[in-house]
N, C-alpha and C positions, 0 to 999 in steps of 0.2 A: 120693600126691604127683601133682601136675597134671604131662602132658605137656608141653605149650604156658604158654610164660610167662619170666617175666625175676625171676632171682632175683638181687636186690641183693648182689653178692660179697663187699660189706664189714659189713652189717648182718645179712644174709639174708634179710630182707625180702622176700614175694614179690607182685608184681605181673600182673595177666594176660597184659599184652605191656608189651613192650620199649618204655615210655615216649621218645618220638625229639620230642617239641615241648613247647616252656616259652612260656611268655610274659610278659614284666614290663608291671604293669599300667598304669604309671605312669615319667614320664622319672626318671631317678635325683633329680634338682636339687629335685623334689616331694614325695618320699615321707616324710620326715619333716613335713609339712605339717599343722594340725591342722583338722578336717572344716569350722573357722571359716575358717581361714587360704584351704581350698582354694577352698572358694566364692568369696571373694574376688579369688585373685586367678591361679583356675585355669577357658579354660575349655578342655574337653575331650571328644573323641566317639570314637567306638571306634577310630580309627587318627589322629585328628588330635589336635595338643595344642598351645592358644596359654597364654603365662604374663604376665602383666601386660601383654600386646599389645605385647611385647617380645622374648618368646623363644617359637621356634614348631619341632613338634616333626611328624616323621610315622612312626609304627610300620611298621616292618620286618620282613623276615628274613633273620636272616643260616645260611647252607645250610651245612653242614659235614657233607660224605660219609665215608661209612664205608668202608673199602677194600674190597672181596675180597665185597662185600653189594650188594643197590639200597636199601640203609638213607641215608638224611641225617637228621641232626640238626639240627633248626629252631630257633633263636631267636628269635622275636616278640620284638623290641626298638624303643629309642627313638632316634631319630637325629635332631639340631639341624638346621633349614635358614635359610640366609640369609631376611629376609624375602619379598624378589624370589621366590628361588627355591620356597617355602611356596606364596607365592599364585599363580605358576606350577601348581606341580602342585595346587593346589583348582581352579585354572580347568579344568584339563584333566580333573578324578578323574571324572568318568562321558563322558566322551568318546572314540567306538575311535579306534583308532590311536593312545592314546597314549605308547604303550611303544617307538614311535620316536623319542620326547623322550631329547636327551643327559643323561646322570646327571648329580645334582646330584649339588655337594662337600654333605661331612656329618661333623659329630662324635656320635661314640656315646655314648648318655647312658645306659646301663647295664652294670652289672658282670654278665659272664658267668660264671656257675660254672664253678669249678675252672682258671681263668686270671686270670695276673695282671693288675693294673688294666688294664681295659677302658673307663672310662668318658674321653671326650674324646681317644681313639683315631680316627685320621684314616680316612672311608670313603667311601664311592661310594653316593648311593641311586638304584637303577635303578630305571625306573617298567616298570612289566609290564601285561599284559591289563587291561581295567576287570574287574574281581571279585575282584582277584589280588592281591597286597601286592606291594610294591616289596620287589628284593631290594636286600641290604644288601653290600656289598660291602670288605672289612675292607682299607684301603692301609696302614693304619703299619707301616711298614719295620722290619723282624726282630721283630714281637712275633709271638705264639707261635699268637693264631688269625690272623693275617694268610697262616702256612704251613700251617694247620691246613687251613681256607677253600681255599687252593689245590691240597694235596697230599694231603686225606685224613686220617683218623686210620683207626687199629686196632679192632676191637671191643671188645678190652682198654680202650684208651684210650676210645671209647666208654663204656663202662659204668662208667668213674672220673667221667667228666663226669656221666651221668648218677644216679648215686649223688651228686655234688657236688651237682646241680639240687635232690634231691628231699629232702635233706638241710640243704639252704641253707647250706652252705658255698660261701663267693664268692669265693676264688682261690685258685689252687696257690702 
């Protein structure tokens, strides 16, 4: 048995490390899309996403630390911007200093494993370094990664989400 590594406590599944980042490929509102549909009337680049030149999306992360560890759990997710605010942060995406731009408002367009509905959850996208994703910043008032986000989780609880991710069950 290997020293180093992350064994899935409910499957037992063992992995080489401690898997800490997901990423949804696509805004939730797409993914049942079919590869005709998407062409149509999706276009999209590795952190940007417009839908019918109507709804426009910028991938995120949202940080969820681990207590008592220097571990965070990253979410690469999808988060809605007003249009203004979309072609805002394209004007600005390879320009320094842009991470002194105030956060935009943003709805979350994907469900986070192992928490309840997450999608259209009220958030904050901060713009950070040019290289750097924007982090995601969770506001809706008492849901469960809004306290998570702020106060940490357990490594117990840790390793329930992460078993959830890698499992694709998508809420508690």
């Amino acid at each position: 048995m290997k020293d180093h590594g992350y064994h899935c406590s409910c499957c037992g599944a063992f992995h080489d490390e401690m898997p800490t980042a997901f990423i949804s490929p696509v805004p939730a509102c797409i993914s049942g899309l079919s590869p005709e549909e998407f062409s149509a009337h999706v276009d999209r680049g590795s952190d940007q996403c417009v839908v019918d030149g109507k709804d426009f999306f910028i991938l995120g992360n949202i940080e969820v630390p681990i207590t008592g560890s220097n571990e965070t759990l990253i979410w690469s997710v999808w988060g809605s911007l007003s249009q203004s605010n979309f072609d805002r942060a394209c004007d600005l995406w390879r320009t320094e200093g842009r991470e002194s731009e105030p956060p935009y408002f943003s709805w979350l367009n994907n469900q986070i494993p192992g928490y309840p509905n997450t999608i259209n959850i009220k958030a904050m996208m901060h713009t950070r370094p040019v290289g750097d994703r924007p982090q995601i910043e969770i506001i809706e008032e008492h849901h469960p990664l809004t306290v998570d986000q702020k106060q940490g989780i357990t490594m117990a609880r840790a390793h329930e989400l992460i078993h959830s991710a890698l499992h694709d069950e998508p809420g508690a």
